[in-house]
C-alpha positions in Angstrom: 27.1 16.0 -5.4 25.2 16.9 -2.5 26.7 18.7 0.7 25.5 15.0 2.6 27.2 13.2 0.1 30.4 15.2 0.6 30.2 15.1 4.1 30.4 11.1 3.8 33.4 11.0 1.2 35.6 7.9 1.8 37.1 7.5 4.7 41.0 6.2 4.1 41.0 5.2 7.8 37.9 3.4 8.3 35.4 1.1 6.5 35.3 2.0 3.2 32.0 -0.3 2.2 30.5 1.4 5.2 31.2 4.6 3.8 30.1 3.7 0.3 26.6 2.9 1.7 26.2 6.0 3.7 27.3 7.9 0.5 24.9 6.1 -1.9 22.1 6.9 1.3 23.3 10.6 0.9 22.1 10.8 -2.6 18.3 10.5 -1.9 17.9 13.5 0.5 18.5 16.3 -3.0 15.0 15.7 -3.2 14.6 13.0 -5.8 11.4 10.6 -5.5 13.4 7.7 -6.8 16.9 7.2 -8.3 18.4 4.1 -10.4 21.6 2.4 -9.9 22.9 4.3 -13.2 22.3 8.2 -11.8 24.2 7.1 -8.5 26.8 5.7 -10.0 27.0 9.2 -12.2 27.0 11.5 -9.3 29.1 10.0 -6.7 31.8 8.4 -9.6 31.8 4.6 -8.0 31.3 1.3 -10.4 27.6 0.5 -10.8 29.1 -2.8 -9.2 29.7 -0.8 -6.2 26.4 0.9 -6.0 24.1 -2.1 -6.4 26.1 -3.7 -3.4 25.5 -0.6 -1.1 21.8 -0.5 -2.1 21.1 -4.1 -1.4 22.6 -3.7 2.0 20.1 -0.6 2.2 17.1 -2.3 0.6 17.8 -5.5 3.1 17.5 -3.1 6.3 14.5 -1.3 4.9 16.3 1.9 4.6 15.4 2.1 1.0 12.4 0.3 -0.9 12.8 -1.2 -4.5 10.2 -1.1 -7.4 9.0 -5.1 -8.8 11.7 -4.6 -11.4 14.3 -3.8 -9.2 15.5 -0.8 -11.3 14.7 2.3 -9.4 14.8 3.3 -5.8 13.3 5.7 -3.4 13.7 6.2 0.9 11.8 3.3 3.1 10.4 3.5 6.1 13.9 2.5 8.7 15.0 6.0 7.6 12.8 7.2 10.5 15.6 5.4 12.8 17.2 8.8 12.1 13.8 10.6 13.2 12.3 11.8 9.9 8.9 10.5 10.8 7.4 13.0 8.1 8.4 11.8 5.0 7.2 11.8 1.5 3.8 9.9 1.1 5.6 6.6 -0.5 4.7 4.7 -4.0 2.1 2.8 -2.7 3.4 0.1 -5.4 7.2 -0.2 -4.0 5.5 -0.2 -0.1 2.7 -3.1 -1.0 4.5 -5.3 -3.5 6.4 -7.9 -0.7 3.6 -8.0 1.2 1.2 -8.7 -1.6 3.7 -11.2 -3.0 3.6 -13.1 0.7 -0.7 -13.0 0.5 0.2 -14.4 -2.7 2.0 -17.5 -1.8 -0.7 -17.9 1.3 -3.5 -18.0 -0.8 -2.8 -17.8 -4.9 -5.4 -15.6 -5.2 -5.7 -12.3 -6.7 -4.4 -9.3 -4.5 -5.5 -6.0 -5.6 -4.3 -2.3 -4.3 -6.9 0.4 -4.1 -6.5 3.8 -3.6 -8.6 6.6 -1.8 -9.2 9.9 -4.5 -12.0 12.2 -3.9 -15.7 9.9 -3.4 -13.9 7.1 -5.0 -11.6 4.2 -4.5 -9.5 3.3 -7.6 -7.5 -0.2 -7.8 -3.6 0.9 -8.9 -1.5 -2.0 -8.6 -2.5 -6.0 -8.4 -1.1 -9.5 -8.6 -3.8 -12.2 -10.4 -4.3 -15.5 -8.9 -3.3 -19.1 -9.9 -6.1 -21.3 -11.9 -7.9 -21.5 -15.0 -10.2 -19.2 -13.2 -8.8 -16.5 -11.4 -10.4 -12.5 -10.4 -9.0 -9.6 -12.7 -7.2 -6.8 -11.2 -9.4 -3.9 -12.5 -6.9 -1.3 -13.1 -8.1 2.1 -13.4 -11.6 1.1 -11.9 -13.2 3.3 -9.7 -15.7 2.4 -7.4 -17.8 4.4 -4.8 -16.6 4.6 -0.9 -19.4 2.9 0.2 -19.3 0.0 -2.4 -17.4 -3.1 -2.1 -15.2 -4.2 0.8 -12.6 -2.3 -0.7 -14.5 0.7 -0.8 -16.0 0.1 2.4 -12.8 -0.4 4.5 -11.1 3.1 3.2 -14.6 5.0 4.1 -13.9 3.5 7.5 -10.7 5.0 8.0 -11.6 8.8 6.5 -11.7 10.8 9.3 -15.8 11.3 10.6 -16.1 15.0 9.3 -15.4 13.9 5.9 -17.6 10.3 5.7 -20.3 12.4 6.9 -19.2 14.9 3.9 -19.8 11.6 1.7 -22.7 10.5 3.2 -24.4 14.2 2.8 -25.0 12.9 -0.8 -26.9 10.5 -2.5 -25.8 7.0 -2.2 -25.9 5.5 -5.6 -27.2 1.7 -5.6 -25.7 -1.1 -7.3 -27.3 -4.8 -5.9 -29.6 -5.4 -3.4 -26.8 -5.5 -0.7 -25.8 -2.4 -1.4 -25.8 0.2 2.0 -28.6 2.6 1.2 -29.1 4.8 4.0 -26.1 6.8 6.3 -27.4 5.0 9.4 -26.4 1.1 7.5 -23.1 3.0 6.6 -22.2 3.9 9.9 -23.0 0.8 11.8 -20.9 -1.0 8.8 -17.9 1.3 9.9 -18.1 0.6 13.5 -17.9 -3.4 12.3 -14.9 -2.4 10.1 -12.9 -0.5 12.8 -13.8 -3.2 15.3 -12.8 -6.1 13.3 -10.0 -4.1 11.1 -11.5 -5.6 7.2 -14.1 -5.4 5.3 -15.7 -8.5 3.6 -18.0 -9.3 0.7 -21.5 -8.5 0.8 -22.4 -8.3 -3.1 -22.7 -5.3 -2.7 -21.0 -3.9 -6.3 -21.6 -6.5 -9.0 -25.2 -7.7 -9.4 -23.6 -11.4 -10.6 -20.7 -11.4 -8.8 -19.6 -15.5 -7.9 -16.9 -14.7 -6.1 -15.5 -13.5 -2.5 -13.1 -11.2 -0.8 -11.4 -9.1 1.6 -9.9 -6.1 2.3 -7.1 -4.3 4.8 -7.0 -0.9 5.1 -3.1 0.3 4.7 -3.0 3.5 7.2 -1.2 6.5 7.5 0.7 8.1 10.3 -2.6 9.8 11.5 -4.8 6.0 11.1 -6.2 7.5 7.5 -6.0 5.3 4.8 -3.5 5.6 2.1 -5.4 2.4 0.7 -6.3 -1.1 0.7 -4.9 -4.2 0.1 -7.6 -6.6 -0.9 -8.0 -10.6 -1.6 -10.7 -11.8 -4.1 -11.3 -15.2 -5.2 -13.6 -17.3 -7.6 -16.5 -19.0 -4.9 -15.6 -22.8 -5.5 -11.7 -21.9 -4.7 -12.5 -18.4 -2.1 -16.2 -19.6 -0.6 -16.8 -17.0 2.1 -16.7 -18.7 5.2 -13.2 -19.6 3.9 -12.1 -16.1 3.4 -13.3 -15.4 7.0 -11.2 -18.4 8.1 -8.3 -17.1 6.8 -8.5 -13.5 8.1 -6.2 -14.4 11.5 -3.3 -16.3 8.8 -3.7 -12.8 6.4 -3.5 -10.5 9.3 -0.2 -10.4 10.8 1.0 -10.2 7.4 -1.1 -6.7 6.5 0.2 -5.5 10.2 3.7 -5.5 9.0 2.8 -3.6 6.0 0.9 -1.1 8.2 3.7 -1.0 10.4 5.7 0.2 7.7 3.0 2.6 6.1 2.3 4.1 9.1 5.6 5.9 9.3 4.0 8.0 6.4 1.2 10.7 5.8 -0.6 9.9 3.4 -1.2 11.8 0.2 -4.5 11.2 -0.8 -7.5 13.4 -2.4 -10.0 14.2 0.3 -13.6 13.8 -0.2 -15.1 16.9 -1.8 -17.4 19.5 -0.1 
């Protein structure tokens, strides 16, 4: 047991479910990334009954975040109540997964997470949409910074000394839409940072008959620790649709970034 968790023991003259939660909160600061109902039970000797009540009290207040199978936990972000600002760069899976469940039931198309490492974004997580036709969620697919919306909004959000780092080499081609020259990458950034997404331009897939966008998620310091992107077949996801739906999808990726941004990221910078 922990000297925190010690320091919380039950309290015979006050609330004991209070103190049960504050005991099961003591657990996480030993330095574990995530802990299961089972392991807290263990160390601080109280019913896993006991311990799942106390964590969905902590869960419920944002104090800790859950993973989609509800088995393991780690900190979340209303631990900073207790000013630990600096925390742990989170599991970008646990921080996205409500909010890509609400894009989800806006739109029942498919949401995809991409993450920043090195020149490349590379998707991690995703949800596939409704329909017999419905986008993929390219796990494990990299894809240049200055490709696709999802590319294209991280690049945004890199600090200038290391997009111009990126843009120091030779910018591979995929369509004709594709940006070819640092001058059409930087005017593309200031219309990201102005507008806050990233859209479709064909830019990545030479046959591509479908549309999307992308949200950067940002850091404590406005760098990206990824994207959270909406793609969609054309006849369901036509673009000036998408673009229509950017003010009903925003609010919801401000909460999530208002939520990452209690982190520092932990991503790969771009190379020299």
């Amino acid at each position: 047991m922990s000297r925190a968790s010690a320091a919380v023991g039950e309290d015979s003259t006050g609330n004991k479910a209070t103190a049960r939660v504050l005991r099961i909160l003591s657990t996480f600061v030993d330095g574990d990334d995530s802990l299961g109902v089972t392991e807290i039970s263990q160390r601080l000797g109280m019913t896993k009954s006991m311990v799942h009540r106390g964590l969905t009290t902590l869960f419920r207040h944002g104090y800790v975040l859950r993973d989609p199978g509800g088995t393991r936990y780690q900190l979340g972000p209303a631990i900073a109540d207790f000013g630990t600002l600096w925390l742990k760069p989170p599991d970008i899976h646990l921080l996205c997964r409500p909010f890509e469940d609400e894009l989800f039931e806006m739109t029942g198309e498919t949401l995809s997470i991409h993450v920043p490492i090195g020149n490349n974004v590379v998707c991690v997580d995703g949800v596939e949409g409704r329909g017999p036709v419905a986008r993929r969620v390219p796990l494990g697919g990299a894809i240049p910074l200055h490709v696709s919306p999802a590319g294209r909004v991280n690049l945004a959000y890199l600090p200038d000394e290391e997009i111009e780092r990126y843009l120091r080499r030779p910018l591979q081609v995929f369509t004709k839409n594709t940006l070819r020259t640092p001058e059409q990458v930087w005017a593309h950034i200031r219309q990201v940072r102005a507008s806050g997404y990233a859209d479709f331009l064909g830019d990545h897939y030479p046959k591509a008959v479908g549309s999307s966008v992308s949200f950067p998620i940002l850091d404590i310091n406005g760098e990206p620790h990824g994207s959270i992107t909406v793609a969609g077949p054309i006849d369901r996801l036509p673009h000036d649709r998408i673009r229509r739906l950017v003010p009903e999808l925003a609010p919801v990726v401000a909460a999530l970034n208002r939520q990452s941004r209690l982190y520092v990221s932990g991503r790969e910078p771009v190379p020299e």
